[in-house]
C-alpha positions as CSV (number, residue, x, y, z in Angstrom):
1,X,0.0,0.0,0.0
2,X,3.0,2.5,1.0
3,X,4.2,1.8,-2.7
4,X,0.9,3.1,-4.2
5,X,0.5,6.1,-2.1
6,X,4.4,6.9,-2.8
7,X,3.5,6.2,-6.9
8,X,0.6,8.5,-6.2
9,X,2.3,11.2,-5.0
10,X,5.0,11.1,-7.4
11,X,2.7,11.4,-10.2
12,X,1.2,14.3,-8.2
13,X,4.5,16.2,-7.5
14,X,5.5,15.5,-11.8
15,X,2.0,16.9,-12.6
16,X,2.6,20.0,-10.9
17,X,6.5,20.3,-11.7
18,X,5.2,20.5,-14.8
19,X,2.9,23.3,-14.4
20,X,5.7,24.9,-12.5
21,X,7.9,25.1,-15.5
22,X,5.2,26.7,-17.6
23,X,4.8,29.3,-14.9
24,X,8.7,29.8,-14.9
25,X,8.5,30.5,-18.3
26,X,6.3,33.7,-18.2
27,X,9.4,34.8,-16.0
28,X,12.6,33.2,-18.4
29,X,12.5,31.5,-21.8
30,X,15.8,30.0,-21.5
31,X,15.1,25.9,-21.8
32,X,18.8,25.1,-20.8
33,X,18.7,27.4,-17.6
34,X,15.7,26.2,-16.4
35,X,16.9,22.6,-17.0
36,X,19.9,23.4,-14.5
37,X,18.3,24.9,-11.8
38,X,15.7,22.1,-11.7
39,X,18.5,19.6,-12.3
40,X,20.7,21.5,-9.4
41,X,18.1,21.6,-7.0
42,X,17.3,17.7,-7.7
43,X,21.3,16.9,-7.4
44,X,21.4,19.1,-4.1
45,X,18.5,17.2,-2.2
46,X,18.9,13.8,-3.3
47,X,22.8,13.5,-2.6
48,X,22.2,14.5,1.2
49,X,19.2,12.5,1.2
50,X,21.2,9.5,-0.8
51,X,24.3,9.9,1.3
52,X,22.2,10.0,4.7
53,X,21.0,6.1,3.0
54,X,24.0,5.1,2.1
55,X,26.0,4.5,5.2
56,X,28.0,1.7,5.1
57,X,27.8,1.2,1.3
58,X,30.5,2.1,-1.5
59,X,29.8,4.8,-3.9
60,X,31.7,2.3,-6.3
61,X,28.5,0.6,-5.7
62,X,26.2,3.5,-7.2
63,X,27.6,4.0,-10.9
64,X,24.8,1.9,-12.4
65,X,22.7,5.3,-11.2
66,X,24.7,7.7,-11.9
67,X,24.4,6.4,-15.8
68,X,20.7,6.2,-15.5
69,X,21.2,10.1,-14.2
70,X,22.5,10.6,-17.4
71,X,19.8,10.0,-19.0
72,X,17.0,10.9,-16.9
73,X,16.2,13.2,-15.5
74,X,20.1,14.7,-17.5
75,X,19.0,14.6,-21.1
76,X,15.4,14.1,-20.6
77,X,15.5,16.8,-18.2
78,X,16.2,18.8,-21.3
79,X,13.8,17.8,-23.3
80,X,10.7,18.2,-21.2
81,X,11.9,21.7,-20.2
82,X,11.5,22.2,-23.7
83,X,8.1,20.2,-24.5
84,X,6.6,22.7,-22.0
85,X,8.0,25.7,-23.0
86,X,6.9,25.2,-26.8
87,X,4.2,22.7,-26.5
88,X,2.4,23.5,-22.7
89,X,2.5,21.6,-19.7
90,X,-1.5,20.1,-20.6
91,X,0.1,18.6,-24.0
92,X,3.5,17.7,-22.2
93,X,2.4,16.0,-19.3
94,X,-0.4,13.9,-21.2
95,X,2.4,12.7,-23.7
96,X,5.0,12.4,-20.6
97,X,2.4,9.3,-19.7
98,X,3.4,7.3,-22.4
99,X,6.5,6.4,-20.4
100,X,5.3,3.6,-18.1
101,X,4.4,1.5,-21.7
102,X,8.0,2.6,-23.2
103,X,9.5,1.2,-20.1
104,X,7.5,-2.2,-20.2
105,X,8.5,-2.4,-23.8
106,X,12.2,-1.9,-22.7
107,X,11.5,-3.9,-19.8
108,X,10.5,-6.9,-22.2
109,X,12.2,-6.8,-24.9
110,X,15.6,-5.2,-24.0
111,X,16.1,-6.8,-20.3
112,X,14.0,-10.0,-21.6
113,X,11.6,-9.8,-18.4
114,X,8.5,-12.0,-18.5
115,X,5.1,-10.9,-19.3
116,X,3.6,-11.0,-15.6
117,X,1.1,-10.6,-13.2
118,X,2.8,-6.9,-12.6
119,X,2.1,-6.4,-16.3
120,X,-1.4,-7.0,-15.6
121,X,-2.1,-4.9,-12.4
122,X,-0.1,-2.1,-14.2
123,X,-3.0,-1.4,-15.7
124,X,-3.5,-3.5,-19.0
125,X,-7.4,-3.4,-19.9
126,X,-6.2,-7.1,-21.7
127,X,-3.0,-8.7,-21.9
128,X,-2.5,-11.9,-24.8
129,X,0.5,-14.6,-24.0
130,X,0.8,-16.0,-26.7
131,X,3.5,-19.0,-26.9
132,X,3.9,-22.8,-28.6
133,X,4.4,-24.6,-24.8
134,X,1.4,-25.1,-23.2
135,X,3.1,-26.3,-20.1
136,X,4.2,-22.3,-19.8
137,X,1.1,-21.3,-20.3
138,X,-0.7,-23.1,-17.7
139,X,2.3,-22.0,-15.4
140,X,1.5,-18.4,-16.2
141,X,-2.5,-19.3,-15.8
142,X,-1.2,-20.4,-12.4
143,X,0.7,-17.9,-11.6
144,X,-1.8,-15.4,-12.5
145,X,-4.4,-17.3,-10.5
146,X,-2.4,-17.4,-7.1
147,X,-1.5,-13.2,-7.6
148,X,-5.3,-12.7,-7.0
149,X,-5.2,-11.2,-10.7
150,X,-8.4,-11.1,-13.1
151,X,-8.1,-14.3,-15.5
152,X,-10.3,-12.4,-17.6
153,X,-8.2,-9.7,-18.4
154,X,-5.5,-12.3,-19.6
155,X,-5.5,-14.7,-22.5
156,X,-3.5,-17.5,-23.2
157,X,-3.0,-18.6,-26.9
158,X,-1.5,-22.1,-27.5
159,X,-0.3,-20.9,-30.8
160,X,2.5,-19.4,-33.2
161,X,2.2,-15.7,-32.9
162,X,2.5,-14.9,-36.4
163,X,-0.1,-16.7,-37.3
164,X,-2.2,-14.6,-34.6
165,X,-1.4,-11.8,-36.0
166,X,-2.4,-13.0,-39.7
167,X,-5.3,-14.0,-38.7
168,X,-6.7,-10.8,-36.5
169,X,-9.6,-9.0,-37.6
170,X,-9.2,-5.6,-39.4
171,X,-10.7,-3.7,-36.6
172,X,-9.0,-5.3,-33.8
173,X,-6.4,-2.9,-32.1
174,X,-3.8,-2.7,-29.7
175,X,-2.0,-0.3,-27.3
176,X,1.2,-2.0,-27.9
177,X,2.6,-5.6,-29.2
178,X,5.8,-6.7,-27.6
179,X,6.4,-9.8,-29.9
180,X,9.5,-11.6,-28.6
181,X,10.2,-14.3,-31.4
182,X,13.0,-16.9,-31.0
């Protein structure tokens, strides 16, 4: 439960960050500034929070992080600054959603992570497995079963998945397909 309310709240505090921005621009139009005072501020108050944490453990142990930092919120940091100065923070933010589905598409095609019952709760209106072993796919029915998820947002398909996708009707549509072939 203390996970929700902590994801709640983050997407709380990122909604308004991003309304914040758009404010700050009526002040400065300088996307690079304003992406290294937010930046700063970030660095500032999660390294005393992060070394408070980390007693006892290496920094050596950290660089995985730091790399990740790079990226986000560094680069990305960047970009959003930017999406809300030119595009708003309504348009931003809505678009700025789309990352929980480009990280499960990372997630399973990049680090190879299973479809699961996470997958599911995340918020899926309908997940398909489709695979050739039926012996997996009763153990995912299983598994499914004994998270307490709804079977009957799941579908198992004892098939080859490009035939599935041949054979789907023209109006059927998807959010997303993660096809992991062999």
């Amino acid at each position: 439960m203390a996970a929700v309310l902590l994801a709640c709240a983050s997407a709380a505090l990122f909604g308004a960050m991003s309304v914040a921005v758009r404010f700050a621009f009526r002040q400065v139009d300088d996307a690079e500034l304003g992406s290294l005072a937010m930046s700063s501020v970030a660095l500032a108050l999660t390294g005393v929070i992060g070394l408070v944490a980390a007693r006892g453990s290496g920094l050596g142990e950290a660089w995985p992080f730091l790399i990740a930092g790079v990226i986000a919120p560094g680069v990305s940091q960047i970009f959003f600054v930017r999406a809300v100065r030119d595009a708003g923070a309504a348009r931003t933010s809505v678009l700025m959603g789309t990352a929980p589905l480009v990280a499960v598409a990372i997630a399973l095609t990049i680090l190879r992570e299973p479809v699961s019952a996470a997958l599911l709760a995340g918020g899926a209106s309908e997940v398909w497995s489709v695979d050739l072993s039926g012996p997996y796919l009763a153990q995912l029915d299983a598994n499914l079963e004994r998270s307490g998820l709804p079977l009957e947002r799941h579908r198992a398909l004892r098939r080859e998945s490009r035939r599935v996708l041949s054979e789907l009707a023209p109006e059927e549509r998807f959010d997303g397909i993660v096809l992991d072939p062999p």
